[in-house]
C-alpha positions in Angstrom: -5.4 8.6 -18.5 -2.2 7.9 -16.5 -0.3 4.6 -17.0 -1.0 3.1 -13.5 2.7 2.4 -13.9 3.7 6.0 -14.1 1.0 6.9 -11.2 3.9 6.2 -8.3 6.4 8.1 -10.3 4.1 11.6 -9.9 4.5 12.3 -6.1 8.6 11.4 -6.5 8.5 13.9 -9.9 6.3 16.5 -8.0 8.5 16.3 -4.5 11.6 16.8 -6.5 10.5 20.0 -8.6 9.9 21.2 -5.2 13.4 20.1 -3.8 14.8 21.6 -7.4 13.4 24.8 -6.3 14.5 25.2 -2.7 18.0 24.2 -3.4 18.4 26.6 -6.7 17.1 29.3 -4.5 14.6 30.6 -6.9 13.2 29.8 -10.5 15.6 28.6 -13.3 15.6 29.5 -16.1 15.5 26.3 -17.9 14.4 22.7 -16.4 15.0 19.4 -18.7 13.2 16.4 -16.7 15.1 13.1 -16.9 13.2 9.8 -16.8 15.2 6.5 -17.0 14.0 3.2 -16.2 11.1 1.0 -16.1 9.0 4.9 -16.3 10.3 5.4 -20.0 8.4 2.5 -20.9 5.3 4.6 -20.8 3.6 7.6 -21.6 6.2 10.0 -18.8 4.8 13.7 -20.2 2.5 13.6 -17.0 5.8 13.4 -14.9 7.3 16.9 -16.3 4.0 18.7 -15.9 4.7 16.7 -11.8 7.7 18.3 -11.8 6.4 21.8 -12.9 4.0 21.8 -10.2 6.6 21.0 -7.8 8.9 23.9 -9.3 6.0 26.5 -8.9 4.0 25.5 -5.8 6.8 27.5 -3.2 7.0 30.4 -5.3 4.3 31.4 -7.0 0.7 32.8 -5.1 -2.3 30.7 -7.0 -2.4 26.6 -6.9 -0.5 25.4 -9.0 -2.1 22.8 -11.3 -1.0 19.8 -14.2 -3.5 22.5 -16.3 -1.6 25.9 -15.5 1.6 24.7 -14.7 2.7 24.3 -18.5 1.1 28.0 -18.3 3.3 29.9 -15.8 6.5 28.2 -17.5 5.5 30.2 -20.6 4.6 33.1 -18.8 8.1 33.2 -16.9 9.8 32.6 -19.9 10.9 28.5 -18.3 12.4 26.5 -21.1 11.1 23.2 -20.4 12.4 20.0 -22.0 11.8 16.0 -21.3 14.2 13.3 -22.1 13.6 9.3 -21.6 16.1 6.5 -21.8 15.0 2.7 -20.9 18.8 2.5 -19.4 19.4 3.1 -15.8 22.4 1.2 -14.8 22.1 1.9 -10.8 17.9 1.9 -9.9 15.2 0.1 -11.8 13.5 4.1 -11.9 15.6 7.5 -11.8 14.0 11.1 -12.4 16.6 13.6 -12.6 15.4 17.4 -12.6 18.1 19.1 -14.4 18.5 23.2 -14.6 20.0 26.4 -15.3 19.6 29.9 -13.0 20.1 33.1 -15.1 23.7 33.7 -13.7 24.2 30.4 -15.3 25.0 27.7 -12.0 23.6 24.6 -12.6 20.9 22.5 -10.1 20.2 18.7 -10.4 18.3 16.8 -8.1 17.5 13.3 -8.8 15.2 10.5 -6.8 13.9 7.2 -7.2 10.6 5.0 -6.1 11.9 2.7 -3.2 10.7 -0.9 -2.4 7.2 -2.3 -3.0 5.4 0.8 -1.7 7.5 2.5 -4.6 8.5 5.3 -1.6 9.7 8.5 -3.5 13.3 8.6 -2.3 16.2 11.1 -2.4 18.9 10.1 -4.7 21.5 12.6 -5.4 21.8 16.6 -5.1 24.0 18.7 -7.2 26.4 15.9 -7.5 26.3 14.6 -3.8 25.1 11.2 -3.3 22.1 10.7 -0.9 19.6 8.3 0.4 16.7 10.1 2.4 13.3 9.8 2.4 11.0 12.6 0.1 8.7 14.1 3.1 8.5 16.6 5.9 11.0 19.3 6.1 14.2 18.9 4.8 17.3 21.4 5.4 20.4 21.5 3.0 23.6 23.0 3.9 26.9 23.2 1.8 29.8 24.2 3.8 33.7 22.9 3.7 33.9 19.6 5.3 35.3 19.4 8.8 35.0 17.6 12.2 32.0 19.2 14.4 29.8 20.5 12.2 26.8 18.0 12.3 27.0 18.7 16.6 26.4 22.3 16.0 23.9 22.0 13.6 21.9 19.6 16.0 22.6 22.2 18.9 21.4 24.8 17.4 18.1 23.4 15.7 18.1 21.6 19.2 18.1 25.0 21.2 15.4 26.0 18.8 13.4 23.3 19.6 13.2 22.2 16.5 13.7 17.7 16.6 15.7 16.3 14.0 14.2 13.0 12.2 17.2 12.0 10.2 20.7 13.7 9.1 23.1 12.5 6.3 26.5 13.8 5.1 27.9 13.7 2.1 31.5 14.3 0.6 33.1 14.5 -2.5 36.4 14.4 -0.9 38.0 14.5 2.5 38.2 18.2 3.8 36.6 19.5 0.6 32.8 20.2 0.2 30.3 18.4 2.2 26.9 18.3 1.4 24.2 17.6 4.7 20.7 17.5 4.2 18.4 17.2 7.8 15.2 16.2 8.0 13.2 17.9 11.0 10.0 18.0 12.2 8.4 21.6 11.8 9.5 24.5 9.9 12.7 26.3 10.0 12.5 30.4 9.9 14.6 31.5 7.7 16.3 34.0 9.9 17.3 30.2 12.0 18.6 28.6 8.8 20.8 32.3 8.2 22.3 31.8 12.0 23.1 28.0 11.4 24.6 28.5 8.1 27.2 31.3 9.4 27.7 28.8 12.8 29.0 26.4 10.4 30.5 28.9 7.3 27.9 26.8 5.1 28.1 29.0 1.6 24.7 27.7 0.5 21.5 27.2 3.3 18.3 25.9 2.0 15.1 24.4 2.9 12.5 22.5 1.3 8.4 22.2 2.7 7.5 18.6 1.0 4.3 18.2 3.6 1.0 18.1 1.2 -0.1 21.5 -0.2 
């Protein structure tokens, strides 16, 4: 049985296994799921094996399971850890998907439950701060910040007819790297996300699919 407290906390740790994925371009090596807040009160193994399914639904061909998740981690040689801590100084709940890819670059996505119909939000990616909503299509481009860059990125989804739900920048400093994540409608061919990233000299392009399986 799941703690009817944790129960909100498994769409926001399966969403962000899936966001893990899209922005590490591929399967880690290693994942360690980090639960902080009000969630480490309780039983939070059922939110790595959420996590897992997120991790594997994009990239692997079967349906992907709570059962055979733990399964295809072994199988792919995935060291998987889980870590709790009662502490979490900035949300009341924070899941943080940390990783390693084989050439040894590091991922983290984190996100929290939002407001009292505990919405699975975006938090934070690879450092950048964020606030977006867990759902739809979301687009992720890393690219040297600079004036202009958000316009063409709206044109060109725009000439693709693709709508734009929501956009959000952020910076670690002033001219340095920039981190934008869009959120948009319908699906973005990859070929279109290749063309925007060299518009914009972005050095990473990614998207995540966060629509129900």
């Amino acid at each position: 049985m799941v703690a009817e407290d944790v129960r909100p906390g498994l769409p926001l740790a399966e969403k962000l296994g899936r966001v893990f994925t899209a922005v590490a371009g591929g399967l880690a090596q290693s994942v360690t799921v980090e639960v902080r807040g009000k969630l480490a009160e309780f039983d939070d193994s059922v939110l790595q094996l959420a996590v897992l399914k997120g991790v594997f639904s994009d990239v692997v061909e079967e349906q992907v399971t709570y059962v055979n998740a733990p399964l295809l981690a072994e199988q792919r040689g995935l060291e998987v850890a889980l870590t709790s801590d009662l502490e979490s100084p900035d949300y009341r709940n924070l899941v943080t998907v940390r990783g390693a890819m084989s050439d040894g670059t590091q991922v983290t996505v984190s996100g929290t439950l939002f407001g009292k119909n505990q919405v699975p939000k975006l938090t934070e990616v690879d450092g950048f701060d964020m606030d977006l909503d867990l759902s739809g299509y979301l687009l992720f481009f890393v690219y040297t910040d600079r004036p202009g860059v958000v316009g063409t990125v709206g044109a060109a989804l725009g000439e693709a007819g693709i709508n734009i739900a929501g956009a959000q920048v952020s910076r670690t400093t002033r001219g340095g790297e920039a981190l934008m994540a869009v959120t948009v409608d319908s699906r973005v061919a990859t070929e279109l996300l290749g063309n925007i990233a060299d518009r914009i000299g972005a050095r990473q392009a990614r998207a995540a699919d966060l629509n129900p399986n």
